[in-house]
VOBA-1610 file (N, C-alpha, C; in pm, whole numbers, padded with zeros to 5 digits, always signed):
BEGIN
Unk-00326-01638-02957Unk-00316-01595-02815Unk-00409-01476-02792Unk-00474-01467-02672Unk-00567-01359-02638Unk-00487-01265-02617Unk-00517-01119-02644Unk-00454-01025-02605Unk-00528-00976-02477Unk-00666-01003-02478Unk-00713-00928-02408Unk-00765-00989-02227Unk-00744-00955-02121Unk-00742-01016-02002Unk-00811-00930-01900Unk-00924-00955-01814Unk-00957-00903-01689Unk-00936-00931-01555Unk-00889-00840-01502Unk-00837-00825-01347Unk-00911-00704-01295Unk-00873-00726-01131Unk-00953-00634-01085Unk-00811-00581-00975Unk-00832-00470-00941Unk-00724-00420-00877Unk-00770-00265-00773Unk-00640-00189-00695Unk-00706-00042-00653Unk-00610+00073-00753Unk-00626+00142-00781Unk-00554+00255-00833Unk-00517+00330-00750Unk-00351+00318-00773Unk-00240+00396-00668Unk-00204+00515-00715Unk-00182+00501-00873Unk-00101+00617-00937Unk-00178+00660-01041Unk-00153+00807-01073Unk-00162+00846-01215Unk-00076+00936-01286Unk-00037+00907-01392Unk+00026+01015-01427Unk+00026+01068-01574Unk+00009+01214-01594Unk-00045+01300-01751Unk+00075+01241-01874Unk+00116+01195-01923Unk+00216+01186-02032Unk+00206+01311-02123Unk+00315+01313-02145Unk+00352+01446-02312Unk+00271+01388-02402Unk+00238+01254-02435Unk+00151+01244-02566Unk+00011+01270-02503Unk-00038+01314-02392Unk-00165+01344-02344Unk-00247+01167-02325Unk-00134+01061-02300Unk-00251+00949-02270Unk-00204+00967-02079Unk-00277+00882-02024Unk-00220+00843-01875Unk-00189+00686-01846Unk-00087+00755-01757Unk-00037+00620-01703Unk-00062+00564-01588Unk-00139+00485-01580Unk-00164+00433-01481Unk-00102+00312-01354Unk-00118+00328-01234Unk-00042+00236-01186Unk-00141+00159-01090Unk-00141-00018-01061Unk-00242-00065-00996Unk-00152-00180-00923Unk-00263-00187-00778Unk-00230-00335-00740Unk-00322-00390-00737Unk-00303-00555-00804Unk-00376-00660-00790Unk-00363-00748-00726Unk-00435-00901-00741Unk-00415-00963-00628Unk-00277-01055-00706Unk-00236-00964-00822Unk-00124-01073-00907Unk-00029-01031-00927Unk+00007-00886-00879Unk+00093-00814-00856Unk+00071-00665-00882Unk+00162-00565-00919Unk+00123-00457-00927Unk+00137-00442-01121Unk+00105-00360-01115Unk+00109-00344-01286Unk+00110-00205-01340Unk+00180-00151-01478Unk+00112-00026-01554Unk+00014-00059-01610Unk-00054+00089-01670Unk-00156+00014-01791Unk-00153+00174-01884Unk-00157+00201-01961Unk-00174+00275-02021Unk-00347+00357-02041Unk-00398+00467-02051Unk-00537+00514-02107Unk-00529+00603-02191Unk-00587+00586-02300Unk-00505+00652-02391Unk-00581+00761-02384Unk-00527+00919-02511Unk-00556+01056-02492Unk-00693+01017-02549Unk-00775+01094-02477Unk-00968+01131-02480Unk-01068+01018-02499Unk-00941+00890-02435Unk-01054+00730-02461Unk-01093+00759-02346Unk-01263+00729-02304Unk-01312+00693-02151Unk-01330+00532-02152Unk-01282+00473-02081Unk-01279+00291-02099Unk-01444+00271-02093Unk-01531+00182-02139Unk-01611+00161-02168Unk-01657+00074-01988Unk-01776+00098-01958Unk-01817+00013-01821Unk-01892+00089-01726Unk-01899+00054-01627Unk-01955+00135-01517Unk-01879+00218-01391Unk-01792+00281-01494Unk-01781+00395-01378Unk-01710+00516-01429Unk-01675+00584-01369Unk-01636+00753-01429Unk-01488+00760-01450Unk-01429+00887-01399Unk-01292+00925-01371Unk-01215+00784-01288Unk-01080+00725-01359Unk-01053+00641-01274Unk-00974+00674-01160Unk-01023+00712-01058Unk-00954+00844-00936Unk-00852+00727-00852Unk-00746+00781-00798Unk-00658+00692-00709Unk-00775+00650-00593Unk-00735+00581-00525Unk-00755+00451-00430Unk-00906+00362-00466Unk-00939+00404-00627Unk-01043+00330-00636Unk-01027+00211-00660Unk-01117+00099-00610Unk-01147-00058-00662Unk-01179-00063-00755Unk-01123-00101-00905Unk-01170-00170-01036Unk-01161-00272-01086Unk-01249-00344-01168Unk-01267-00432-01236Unk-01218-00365-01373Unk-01127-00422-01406Unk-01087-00357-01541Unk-01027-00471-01676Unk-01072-00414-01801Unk-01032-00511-01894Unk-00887-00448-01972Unk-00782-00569-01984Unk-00670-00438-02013Unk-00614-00568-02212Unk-00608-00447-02273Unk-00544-00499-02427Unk-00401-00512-02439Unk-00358-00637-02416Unk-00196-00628-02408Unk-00133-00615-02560Unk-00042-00508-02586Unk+00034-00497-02705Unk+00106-00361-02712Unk+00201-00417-02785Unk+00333-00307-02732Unk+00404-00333-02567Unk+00471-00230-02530Unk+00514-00232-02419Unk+00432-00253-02281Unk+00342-00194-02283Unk+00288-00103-02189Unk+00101-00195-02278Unk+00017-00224-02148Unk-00080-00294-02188Unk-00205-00168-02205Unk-00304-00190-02236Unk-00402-00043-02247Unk-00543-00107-02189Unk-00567-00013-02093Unk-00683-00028-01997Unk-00833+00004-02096Unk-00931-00094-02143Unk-00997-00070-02265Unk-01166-00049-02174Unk-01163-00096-02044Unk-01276-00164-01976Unk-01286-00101-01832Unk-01333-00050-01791Unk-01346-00001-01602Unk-01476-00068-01532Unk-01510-00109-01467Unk-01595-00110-01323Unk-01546-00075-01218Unk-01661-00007-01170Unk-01644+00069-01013Unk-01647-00051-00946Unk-01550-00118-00867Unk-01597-00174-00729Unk-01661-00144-00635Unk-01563-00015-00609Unk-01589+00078-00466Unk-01536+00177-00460Unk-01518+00255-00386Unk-01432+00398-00326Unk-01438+00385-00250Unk-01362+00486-00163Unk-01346+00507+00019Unk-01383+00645+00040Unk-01452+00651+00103Unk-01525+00792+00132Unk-01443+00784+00284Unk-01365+00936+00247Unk-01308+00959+00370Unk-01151+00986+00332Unk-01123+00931+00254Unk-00951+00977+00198Unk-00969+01121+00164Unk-01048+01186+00104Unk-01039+01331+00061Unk-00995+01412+00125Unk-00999+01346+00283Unk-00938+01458+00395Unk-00740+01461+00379Unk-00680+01576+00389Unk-00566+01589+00306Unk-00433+01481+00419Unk-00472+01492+00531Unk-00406+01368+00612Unk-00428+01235+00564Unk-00522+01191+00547Unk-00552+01073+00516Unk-00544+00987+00376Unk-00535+01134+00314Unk-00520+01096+00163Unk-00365+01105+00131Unk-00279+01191+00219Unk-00115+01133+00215Unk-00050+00999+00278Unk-00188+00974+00355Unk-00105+00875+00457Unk-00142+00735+00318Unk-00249+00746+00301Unk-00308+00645+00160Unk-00199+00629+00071Unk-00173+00757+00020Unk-00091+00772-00077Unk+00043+00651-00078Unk+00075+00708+00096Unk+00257+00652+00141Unk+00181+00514+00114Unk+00103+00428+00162Unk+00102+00280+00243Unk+00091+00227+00081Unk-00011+00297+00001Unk-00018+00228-00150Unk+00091+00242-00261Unk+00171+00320-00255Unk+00324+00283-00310Unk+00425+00195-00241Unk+00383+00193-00114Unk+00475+00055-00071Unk+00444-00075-00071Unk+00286-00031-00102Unk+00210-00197-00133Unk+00287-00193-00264Unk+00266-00108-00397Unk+00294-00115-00518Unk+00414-00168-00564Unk+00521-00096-00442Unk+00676-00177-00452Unk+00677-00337-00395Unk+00594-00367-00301Unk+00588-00535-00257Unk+00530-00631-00313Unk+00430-00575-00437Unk+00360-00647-00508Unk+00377-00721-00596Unk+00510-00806-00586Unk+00529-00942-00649Unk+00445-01007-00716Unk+00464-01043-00794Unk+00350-01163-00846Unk+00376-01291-00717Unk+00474-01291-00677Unk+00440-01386-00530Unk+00407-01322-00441Unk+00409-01196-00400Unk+00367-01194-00296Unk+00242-01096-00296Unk+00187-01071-00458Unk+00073-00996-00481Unk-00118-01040-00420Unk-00093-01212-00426Unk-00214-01244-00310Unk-00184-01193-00202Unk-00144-01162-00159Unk-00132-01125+00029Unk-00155-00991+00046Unk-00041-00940-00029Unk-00014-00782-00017Unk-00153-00735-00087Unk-00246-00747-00166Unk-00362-00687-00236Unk-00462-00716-00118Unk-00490-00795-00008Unk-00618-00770+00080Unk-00539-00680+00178Unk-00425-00677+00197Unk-00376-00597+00330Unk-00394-00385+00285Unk-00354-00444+00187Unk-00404-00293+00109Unk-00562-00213+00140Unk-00651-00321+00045Unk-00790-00276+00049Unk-00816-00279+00214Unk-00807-00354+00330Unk-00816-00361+00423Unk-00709-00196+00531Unk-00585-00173+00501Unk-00562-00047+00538Unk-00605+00058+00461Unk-00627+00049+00354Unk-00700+00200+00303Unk-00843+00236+00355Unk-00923+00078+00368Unk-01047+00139+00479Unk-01026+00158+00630Unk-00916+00099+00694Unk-00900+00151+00781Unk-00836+00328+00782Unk-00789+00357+00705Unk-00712+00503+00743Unk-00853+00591+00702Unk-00939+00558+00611Unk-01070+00612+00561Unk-01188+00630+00693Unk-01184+00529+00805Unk-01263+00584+00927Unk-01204+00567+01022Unk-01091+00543+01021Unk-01062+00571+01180Unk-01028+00649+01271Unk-01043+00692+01351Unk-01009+00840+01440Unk-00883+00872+01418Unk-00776+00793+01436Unk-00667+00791+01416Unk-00617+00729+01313Unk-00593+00786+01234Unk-00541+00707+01093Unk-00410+00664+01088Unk-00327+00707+01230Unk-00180+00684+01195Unk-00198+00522+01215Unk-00299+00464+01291Unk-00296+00354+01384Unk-00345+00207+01209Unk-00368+00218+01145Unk-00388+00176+01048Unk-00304+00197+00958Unk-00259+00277+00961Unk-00094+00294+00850Unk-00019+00204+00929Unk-00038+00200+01021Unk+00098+00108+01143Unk+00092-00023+01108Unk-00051-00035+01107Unk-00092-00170+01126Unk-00065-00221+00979Unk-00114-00212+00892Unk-00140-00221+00756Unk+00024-00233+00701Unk+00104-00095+00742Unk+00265-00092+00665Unk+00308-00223+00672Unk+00339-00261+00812Unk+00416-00365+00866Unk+00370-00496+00881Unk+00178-00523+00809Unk+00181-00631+00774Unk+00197-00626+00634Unk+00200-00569+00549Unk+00266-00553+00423Unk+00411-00589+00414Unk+00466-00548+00479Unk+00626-00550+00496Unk+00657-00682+00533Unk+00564-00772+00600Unk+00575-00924+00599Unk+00543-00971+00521Unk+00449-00937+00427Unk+00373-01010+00331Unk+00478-01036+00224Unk+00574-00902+00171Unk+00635-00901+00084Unk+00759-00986+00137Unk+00779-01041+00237Unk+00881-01124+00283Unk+01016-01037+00406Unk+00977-00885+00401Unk+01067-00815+00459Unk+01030-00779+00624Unk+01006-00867+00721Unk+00960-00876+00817Unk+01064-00881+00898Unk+01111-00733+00993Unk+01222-00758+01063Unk+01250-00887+01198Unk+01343-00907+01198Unk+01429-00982+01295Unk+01393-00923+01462Unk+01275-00976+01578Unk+01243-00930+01643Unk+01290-01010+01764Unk+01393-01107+01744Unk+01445-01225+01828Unk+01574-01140+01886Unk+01614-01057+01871Unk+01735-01023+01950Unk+01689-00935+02096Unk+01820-00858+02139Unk+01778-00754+02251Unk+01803-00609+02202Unk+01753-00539+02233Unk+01783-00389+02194Unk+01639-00342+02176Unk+01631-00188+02163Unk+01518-00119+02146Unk+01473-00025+02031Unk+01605-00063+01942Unk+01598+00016+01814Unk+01610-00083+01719Unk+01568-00030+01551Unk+01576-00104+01498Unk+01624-00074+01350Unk+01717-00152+01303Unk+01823-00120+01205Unk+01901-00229+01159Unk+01873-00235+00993Unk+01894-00357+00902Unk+01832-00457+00954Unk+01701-00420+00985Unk+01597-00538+00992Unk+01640-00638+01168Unk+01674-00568+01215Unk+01735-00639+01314Unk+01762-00551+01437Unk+01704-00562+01617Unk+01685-00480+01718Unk+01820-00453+01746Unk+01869-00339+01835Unk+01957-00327+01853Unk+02002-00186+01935Unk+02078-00125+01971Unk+02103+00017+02044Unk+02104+00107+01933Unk+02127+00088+01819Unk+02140+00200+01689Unk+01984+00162+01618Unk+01998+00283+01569Unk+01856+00280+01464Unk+01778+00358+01532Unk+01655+00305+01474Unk+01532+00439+01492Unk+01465+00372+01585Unk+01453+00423+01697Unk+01402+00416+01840Unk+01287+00382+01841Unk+01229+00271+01898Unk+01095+00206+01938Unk+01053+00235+02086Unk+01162+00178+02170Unk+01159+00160+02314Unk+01077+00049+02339Unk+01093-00025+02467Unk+01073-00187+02515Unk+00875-00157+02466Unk+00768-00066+02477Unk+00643-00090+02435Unk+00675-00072+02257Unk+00754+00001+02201Unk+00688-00010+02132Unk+00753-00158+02022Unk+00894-00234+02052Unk+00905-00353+02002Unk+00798-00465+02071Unk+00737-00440+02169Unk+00665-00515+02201Unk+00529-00501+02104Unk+00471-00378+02064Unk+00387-00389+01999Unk+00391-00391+01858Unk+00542-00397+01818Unk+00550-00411+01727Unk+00543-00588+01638Unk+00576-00646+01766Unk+00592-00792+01723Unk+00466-00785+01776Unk+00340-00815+01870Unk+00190-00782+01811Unk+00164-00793+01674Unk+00183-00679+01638Unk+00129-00646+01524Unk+00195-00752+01395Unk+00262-00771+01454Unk+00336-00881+01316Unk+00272-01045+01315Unk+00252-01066+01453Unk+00196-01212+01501Unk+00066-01242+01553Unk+00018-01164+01587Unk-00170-01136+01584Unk-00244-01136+01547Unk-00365-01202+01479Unk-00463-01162+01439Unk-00504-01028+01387Unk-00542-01002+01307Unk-00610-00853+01282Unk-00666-00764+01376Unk-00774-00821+01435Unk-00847-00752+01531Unk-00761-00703+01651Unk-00695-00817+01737Unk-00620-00861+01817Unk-00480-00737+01791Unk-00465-00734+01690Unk-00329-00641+01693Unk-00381-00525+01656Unk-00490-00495+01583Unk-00525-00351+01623Unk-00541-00311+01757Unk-00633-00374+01835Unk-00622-00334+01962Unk-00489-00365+02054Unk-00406-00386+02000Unk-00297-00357+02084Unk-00220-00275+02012Unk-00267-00250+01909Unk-00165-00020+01876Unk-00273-00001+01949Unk-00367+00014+02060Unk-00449+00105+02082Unk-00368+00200+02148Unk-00290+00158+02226Unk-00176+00243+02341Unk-00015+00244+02291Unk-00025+00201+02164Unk+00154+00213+02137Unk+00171+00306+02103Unk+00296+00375+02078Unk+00352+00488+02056Unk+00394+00452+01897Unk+00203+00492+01843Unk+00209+00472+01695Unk+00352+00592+01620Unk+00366+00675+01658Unk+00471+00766+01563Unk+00593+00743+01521Unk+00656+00670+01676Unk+00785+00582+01654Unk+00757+00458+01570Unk+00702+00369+01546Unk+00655+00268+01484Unk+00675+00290+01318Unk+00539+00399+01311Unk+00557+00465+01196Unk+00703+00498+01106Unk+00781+00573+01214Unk+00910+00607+01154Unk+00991+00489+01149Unk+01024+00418+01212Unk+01083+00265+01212Unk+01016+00204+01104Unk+00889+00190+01070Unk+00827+00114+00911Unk+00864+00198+00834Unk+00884+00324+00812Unk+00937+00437+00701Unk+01118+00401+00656Unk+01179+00371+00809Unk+01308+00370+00758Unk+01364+00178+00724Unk+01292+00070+00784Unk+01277-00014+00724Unk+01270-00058+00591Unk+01163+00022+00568Unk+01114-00024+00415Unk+01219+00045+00325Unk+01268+00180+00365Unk+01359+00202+00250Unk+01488+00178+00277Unk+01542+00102+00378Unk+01635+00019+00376Unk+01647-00078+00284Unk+01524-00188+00249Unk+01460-00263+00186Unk+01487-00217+00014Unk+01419-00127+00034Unk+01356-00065-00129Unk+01376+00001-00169Unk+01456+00077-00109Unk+01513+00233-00140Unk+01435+00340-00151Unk+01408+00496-00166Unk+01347+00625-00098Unk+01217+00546-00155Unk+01102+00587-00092Unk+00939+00641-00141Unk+00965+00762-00158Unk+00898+00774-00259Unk+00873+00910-00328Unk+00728+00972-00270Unk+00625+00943-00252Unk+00537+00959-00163Unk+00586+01061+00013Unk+00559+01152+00022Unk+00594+01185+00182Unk+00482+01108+00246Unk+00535+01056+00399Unk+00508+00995+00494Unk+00449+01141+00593Unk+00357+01150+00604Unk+00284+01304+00682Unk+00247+01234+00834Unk+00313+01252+00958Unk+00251+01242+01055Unk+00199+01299+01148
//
């Protein structure tokens, strides 16, 4: 059996271990995954520091628990996360990709990703791409609220007088955004009352999934 396998993925997480290796955390288009790097290895390939929200091509050595990242290529970066808004808002949307990333539902959820992290990277408004991006994620992974009832709030996935307040535009643009085209439903957050939205995809999802550890910065 091969131990050894290449995928390509973005880097969400990192973190220093006591034995001085890092742990890494990624989504692919096959789900999300660890990988281990071990203390003072640089993976062999074309590219440097493996920094969060980068695109890699990476070769990983499965054995033991935990598989070990042996290989890097740069895909890409996003020039433009460095700004400290944009790089929390990154932060929140790519741990909730990381939690939806099924191996079923890791094709879907991996372009909606690379596709909102370049949106929050140029857009004037970055909340408007977290909006967009959360809550087609939140379908992708299968957790797509219940938008067939009456009410203006929304709670246990389902509209209603309790919960976290949308009001009649913003369930309207919220089902937009769920049933639209890409283009098509960006331009209709052009005028929604992205903040409420926001907080309604914040308390959704951890209805769903329980806390993000990530803060949600709006």
């Amino acid at each position: 059996m091969d131990r050894y396998r290449v995928e390509e993925g973005i880097v969400v997480g990192r973190k220093g271990l006591p034995t001085g290796d890092i742990l890494l955390r990624l989504v692919t288009p096959k789900g999300s995954l660890e990988a281990l790097l071990r203390q003072g290895a640089r993976p062999t390939g074309r590219t440097g520091r493996l920094s969060l929200f980068h695109h890699v091509r990476f070769q990983l050595y499965a054995k033991g628990d935990l598989p070990t990242l042996t290989q890097a290529e740069l895909v890409g970066r996003l020039e433009g996360l460095e700004e400290p808004r944009r790089f929390l808002l990154a932060g929140w949307l790519s741990e909730l990709a990381y939690r939806l990333a099924s191996p079923e539902a890791g094709p879907r959820v991996f372009p909606l990703l690379v596709s909102g992290l370049r949106g929050l990277a140029k857009h004037p408004e970055p909340l408007l791409p977290l909006v967009w991006a959360g809550w087609r994620l939140v379908a992708a992974g299968g957790l797509a609220p219940d938008l067939g009832g009456e009410g203006v709030a929304l709670k246990g996935g389902r509209l209603g007088a309790e919960g976290t307040y949308l009001g009649p535009e913003g369930v309207e643009a919220l089902r937009q955004t769920l049933t639209r085209p890409g283009r098509e439903a960006v331009e209709a957050l052009e005028t929604a009352p992205l903040r409420r939205l926001a907080l309604a995809l914040k308390a959704h999802a951890e209805e769903a999934l329980g806390p993000l550890k990530a803060p949600l910065v709006l």
